[in-house]
C-alpha positions as a Markdown table, in Angstrom:
| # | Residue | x | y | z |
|---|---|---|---|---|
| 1 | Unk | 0.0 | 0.0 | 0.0 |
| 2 | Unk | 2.9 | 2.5 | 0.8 |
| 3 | Unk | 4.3 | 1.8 | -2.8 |
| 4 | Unk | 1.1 | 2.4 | -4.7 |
| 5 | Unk | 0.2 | 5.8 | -2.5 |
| 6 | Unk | 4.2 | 6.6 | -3.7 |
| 7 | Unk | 3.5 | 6.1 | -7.3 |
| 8 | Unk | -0.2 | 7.8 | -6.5 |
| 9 | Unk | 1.9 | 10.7 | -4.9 |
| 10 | Unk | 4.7 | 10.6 | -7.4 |
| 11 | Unk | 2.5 | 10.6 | -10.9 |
| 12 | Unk | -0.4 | 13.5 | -9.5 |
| 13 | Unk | 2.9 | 15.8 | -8.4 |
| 14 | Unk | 4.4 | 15.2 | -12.0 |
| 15 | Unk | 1.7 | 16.2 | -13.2 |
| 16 | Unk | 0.4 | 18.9 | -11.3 |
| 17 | Unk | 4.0 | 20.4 | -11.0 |
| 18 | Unk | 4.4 | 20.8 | -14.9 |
| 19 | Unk | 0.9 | 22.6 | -14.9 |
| 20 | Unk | 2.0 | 25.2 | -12.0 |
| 21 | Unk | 5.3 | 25.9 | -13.9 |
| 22 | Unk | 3.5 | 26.4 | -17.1 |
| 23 | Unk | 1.5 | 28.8 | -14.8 |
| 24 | Unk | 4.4 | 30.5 | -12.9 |
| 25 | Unk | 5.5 | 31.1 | -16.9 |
| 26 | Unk | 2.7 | 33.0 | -17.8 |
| 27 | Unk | 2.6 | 34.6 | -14.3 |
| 28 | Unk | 6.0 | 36.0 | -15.4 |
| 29 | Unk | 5.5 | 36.9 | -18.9 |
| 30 | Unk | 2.4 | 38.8 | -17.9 |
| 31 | Unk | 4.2 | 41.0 | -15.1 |
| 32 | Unk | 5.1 | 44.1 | -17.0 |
| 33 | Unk | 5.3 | 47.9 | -16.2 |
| 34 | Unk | 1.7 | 48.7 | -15.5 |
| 35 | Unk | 0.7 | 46.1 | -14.3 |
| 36 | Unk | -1.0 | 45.9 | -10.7 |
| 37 | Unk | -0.2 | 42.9 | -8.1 |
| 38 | Unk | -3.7 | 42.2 | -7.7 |
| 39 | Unk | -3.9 | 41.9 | -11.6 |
| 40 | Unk | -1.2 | 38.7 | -11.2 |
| 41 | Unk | -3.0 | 37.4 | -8.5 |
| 42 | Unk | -6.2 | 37.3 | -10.5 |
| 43 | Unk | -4.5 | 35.6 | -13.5 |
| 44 | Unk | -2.7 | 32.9 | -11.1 |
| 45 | Unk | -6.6 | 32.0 | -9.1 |
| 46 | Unk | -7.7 | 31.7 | -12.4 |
| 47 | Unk | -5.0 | 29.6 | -14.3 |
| 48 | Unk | -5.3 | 27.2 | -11.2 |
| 49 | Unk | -9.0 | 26.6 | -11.3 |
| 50 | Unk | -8.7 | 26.3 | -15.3 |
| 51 | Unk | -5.8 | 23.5 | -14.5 |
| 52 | Unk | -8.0 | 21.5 | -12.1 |
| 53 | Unk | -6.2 | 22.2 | -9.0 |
| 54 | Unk | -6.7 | 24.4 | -6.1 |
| 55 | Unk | -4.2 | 27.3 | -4.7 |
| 56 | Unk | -2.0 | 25.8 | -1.6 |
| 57 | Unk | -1.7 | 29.0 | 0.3 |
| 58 | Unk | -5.7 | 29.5 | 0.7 |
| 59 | Unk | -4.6 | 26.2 | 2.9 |
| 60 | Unk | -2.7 | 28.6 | 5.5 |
| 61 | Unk | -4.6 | 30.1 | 8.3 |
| 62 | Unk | -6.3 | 33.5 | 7.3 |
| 63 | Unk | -4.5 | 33.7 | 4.3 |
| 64 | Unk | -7.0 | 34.2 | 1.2 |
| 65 | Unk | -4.9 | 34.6 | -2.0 |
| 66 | Unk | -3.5 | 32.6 | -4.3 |
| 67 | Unk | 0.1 | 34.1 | -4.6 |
| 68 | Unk | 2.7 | 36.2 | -2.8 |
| 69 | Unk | 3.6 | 39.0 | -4.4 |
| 70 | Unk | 6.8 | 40.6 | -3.3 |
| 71 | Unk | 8.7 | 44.0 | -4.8 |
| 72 | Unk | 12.4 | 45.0 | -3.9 |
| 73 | Unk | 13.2 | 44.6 | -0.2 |
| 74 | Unk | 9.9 | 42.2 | 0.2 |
| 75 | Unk | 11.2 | 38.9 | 1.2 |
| 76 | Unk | 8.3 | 36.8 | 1.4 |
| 77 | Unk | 4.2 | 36.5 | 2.2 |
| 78 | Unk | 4.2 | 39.9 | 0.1 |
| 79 | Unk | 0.2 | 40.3 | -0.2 |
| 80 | Unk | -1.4 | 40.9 | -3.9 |
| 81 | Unk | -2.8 | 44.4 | -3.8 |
| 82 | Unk | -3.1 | 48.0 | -6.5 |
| 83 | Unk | 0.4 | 48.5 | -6.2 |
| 84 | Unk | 1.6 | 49.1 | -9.8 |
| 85 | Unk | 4.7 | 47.6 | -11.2 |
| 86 | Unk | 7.2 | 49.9 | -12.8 |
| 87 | Unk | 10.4 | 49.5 | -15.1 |
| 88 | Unk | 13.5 | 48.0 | -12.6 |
| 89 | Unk | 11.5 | 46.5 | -9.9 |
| 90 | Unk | 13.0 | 43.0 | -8.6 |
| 91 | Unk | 10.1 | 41.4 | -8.4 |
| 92 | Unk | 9.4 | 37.7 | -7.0 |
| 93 | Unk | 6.1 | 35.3 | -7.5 |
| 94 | Unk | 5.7 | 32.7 | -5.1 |
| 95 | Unk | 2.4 | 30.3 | -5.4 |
| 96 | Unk | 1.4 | 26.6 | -5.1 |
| 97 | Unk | -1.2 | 24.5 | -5.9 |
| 98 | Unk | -2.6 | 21.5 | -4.3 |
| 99 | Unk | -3.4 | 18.6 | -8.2 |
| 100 | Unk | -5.2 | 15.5 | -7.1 |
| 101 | Unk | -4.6 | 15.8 | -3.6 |
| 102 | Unk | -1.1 | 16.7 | -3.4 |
| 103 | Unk | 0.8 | 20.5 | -3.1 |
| 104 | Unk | 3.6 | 21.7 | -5.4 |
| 105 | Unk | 5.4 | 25.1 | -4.7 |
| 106 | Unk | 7.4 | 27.2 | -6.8 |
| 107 | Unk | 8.6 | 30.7 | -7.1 |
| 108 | Unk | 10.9 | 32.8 | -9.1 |
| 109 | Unk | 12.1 | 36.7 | -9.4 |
| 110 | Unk | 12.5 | 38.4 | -12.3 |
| 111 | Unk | 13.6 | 42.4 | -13.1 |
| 112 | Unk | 10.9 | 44.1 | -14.6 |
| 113 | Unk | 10.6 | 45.9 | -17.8 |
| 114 | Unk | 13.7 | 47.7 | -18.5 |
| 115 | Unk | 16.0 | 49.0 | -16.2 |
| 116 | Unk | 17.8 | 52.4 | -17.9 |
| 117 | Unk | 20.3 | 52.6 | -15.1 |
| 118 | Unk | 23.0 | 49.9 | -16.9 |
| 119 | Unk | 25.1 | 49.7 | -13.5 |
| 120 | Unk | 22.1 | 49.2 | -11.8 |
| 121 | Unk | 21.0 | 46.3 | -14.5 |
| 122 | Unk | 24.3 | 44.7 | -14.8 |
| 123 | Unk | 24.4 | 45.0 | -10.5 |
| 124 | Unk | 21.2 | 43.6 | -10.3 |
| 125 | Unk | 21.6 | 40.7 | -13.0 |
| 126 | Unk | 23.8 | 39.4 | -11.2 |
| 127 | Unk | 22.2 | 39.1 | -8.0 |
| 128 | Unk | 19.6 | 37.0 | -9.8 |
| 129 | Unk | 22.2 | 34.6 | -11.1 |
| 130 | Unk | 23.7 | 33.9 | -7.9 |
| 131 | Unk | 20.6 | 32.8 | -6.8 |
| 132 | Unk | 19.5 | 30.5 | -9.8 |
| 133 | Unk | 23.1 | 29.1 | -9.8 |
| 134 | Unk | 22.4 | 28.3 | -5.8 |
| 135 | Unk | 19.0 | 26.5 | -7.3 |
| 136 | Unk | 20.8 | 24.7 | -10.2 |
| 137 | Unk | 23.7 | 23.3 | -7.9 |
| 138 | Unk | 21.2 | 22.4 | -4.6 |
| 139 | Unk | 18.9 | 20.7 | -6.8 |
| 140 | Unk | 22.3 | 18.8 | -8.5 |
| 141 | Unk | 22.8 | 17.1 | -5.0 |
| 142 | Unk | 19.6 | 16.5 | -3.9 |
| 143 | Unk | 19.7 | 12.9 | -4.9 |
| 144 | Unk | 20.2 | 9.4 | -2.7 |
| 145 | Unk | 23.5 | 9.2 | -0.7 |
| 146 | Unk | 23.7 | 12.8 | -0.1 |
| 147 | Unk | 21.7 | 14.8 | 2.6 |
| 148 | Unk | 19.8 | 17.6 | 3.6 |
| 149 | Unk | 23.3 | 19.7 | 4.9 |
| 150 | Unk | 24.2 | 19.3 | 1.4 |
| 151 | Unk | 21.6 | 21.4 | -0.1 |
| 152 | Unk | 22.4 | 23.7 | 2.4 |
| 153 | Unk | 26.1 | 23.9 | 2.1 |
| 154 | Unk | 26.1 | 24.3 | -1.3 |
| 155 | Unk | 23.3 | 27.0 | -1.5 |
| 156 | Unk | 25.6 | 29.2 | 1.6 |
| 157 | Unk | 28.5 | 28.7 | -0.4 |
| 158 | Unk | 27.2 | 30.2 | -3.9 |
| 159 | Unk | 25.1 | 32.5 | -2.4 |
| 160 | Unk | 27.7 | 33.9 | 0.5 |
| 161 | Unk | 30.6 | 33.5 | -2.1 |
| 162 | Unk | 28.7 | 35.7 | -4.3 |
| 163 | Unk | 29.1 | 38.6 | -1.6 |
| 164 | Unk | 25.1 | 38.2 | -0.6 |
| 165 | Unk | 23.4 | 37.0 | 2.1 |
| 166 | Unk | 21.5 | 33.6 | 3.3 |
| 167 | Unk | 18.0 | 34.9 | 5.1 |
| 168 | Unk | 18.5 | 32.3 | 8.0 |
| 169 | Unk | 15.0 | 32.6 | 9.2 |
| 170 | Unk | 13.4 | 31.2 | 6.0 |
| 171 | Unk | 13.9 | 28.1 | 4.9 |
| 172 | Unk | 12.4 | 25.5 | 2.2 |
| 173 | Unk | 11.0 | 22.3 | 3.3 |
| 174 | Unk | 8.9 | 19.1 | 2.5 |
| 175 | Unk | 5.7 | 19.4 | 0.1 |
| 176 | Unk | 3.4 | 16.8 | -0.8 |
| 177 | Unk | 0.4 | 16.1 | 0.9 |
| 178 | Unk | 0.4 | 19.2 | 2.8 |
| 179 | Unk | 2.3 | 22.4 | 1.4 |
| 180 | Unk | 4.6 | 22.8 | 4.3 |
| 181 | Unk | 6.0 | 19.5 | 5.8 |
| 182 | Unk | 9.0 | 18.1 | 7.4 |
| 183 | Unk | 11.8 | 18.2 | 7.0 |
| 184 | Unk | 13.0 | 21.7 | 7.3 |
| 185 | Unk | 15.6 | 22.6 | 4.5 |
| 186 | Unk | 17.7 | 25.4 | 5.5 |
| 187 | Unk | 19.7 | 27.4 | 3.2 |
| 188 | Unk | 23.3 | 27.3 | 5.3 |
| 189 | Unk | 24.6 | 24.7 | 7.5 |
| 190 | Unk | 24.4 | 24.5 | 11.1 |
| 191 | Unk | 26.2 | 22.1 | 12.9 |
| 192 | Unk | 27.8 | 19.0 | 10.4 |
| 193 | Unk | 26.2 | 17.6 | 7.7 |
| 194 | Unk | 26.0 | 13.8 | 9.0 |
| 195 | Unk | 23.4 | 15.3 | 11.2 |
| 196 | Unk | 21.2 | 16.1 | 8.7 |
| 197 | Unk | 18.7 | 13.9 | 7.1 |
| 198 | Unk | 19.5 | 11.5 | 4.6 |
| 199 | Unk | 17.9 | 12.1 | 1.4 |
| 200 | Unk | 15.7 | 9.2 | 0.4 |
| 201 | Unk | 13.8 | 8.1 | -3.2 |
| 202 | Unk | 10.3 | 9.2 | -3.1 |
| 203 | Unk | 11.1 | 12.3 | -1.2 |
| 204 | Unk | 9.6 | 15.5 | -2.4 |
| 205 | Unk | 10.7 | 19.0 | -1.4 |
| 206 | Unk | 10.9 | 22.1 | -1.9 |
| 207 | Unk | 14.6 | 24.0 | -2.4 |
| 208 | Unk | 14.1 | 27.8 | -2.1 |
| 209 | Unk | 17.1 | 29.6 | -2.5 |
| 210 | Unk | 16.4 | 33.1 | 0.0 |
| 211 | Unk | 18.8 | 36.0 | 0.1 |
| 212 | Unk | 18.9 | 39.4 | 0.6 |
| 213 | Unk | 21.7 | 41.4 | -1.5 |
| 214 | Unk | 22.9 | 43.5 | 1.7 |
| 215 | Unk | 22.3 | 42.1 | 5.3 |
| 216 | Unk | 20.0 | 39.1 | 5.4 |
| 217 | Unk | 18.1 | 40.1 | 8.9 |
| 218 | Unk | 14.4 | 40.6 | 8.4 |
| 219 | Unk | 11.3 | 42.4 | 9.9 |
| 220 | Unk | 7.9 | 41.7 | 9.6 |
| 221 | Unk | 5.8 | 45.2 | 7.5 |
| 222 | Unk | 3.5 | 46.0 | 10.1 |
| 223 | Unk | 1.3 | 47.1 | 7.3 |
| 224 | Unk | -0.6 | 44.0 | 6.3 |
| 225 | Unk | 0.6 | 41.5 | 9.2 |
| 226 | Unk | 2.2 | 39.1 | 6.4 |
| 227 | Unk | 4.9 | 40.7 | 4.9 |
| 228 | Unk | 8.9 | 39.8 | 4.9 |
| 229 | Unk | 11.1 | 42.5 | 4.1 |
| 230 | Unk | 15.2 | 43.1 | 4.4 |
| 231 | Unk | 15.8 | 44.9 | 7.7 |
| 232 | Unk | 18.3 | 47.5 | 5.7 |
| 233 | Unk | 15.6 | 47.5 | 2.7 |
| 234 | Unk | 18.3 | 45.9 | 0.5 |
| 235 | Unk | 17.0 | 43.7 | -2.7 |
| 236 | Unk | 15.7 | 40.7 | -1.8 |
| 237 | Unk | 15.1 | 37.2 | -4.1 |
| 238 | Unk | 13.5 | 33.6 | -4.2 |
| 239 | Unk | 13.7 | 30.8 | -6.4 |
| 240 | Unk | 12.0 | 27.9 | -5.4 |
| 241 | Unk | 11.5 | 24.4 | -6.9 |
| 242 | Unk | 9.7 | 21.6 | -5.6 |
| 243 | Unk | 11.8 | 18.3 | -6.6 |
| 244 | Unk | 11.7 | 14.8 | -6.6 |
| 245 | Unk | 14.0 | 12.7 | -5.2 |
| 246 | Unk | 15.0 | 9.6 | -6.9 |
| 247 | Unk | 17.2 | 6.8 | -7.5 |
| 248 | Unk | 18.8 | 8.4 | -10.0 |
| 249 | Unk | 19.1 | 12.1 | -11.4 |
| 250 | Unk | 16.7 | 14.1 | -9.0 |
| 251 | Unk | 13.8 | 15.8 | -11.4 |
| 252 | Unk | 12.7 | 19.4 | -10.7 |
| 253 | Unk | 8.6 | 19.0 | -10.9 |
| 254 | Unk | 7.9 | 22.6 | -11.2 |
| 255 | Unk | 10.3 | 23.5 | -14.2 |
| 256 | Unk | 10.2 | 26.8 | -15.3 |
| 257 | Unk | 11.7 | 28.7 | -18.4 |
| 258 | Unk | 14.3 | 31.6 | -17.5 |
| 259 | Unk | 11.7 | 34.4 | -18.2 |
């Protein structure tokens, strides 16, 4: 029976993942100057109903959108609202669905429109692909024989080596049946890696790569009682996948295009 809810688990995620990165595309494509958070909210709740699934974070205590939505210095839990976006914000989707039972979770940042300010750009590129190097590399060991420290070493050291910094607070985690699950998966190491959890076939988590390009402490916006931003109001970013663990190459269930 624990084999057959496996496959159950494993062929509803495959599926439901490649649907929400087809949606966190589109998301993507469709942020541009002018465009109002509540606007990419409205497109995600309705790209997950037309998909058959339902939105994960509607699953968290009094939280009642589909997405976070979260500009510059926003970390995290940014909340869809009229704010408009303009040409250079850093700007980061996060959103989940639950397919057939069973949560996936992804999120990526993008710059938007066109940043005149070619330091600036070329300043800010970069910070972006530290971060999707850090994903690329963590999701690279997350396979059988390795453990959870080494996702987490290898995020601190491309992220820190980069000159940025690990938000030690937030962390990714397990997602399957529920959308946040054990086990906890920092983004730095604590302590040695043999005391971390083996990484087992089967597994599915979610690696979220969460850095801040100055300091990396964080304090909650008093505004709206959810929001995550930098302490020194530096750029913040997240890329998230949620990935399979298997006996072979781990497989990224939420793949989405470089947008």
């Amino acid at each position: 029976m624990k084999q057959q809810n496996t496959e159950k688990k494993i062929i509803a995620m495959t599926e439901g993942g490649a649907k929400m990165g087809a949606i966190l595309s589109e998301l993507l494509a469709f942020s541009q100057p002018g465009v109002t958070l509540i606007e990419v909210e409205e497109l995600a709740m309705k790209r997950i109903k037309e998909s058959g699934g339902q939105p994960s974070f509607t699953t968290v205590e009094d939280y009642k959108w589909a997405t976070c939505l979260c500009v510059d210095d926003v970390i995290v839990h940014g909340i869809p609202n009229g704010r408009v976006l303009k040409d250079g914000d850093v700007f980061t989707i996060d959103v989940g669905m639950i397919y057939k039972g069973y949560h996936t979770d992804t999120a990526w940042t993008k710059i938007i429109g066109t940043e005149t300010d070619s330091v600036k750009l070329a300043k800010n590129e970069a910070f972006l692909e530290a971060g999707r190097e850090a994903l690329r590399q963590a999701i690279a060991v997350a396979r059988p024989g390795n453990r959870i420290g080494h996702i987490s070493q290898i995020t601190q050291r491309i992220v820190e080596g980069a000159g940025y910094g690990v938000v030690t607070s937030l962390v990714g985690h397990g997602v399957g049946e529920e959308l946040h699950m054990p086990p906890q998966i920092p983004g730095y190491l604590k302590g040695k890696i043999e005391s971390t959890l083996p990484l087992r076939p089967g597994m599915t988590i979610a690696i979220e790569i969460i850095y801040s390009m100055g300091n990396p402490a964080v304090y909650y916006v008093n505004e709206d009682g959810w929001s995550i931003a930098t302490r020194d109001h530096s750029l913040s970013a997240v890329f998230e996948q949620t990935v399979l663990i298997t006996e072979g190459d781990p497989v990224a269930l939420t793949p989405v295009p470089e947008v």
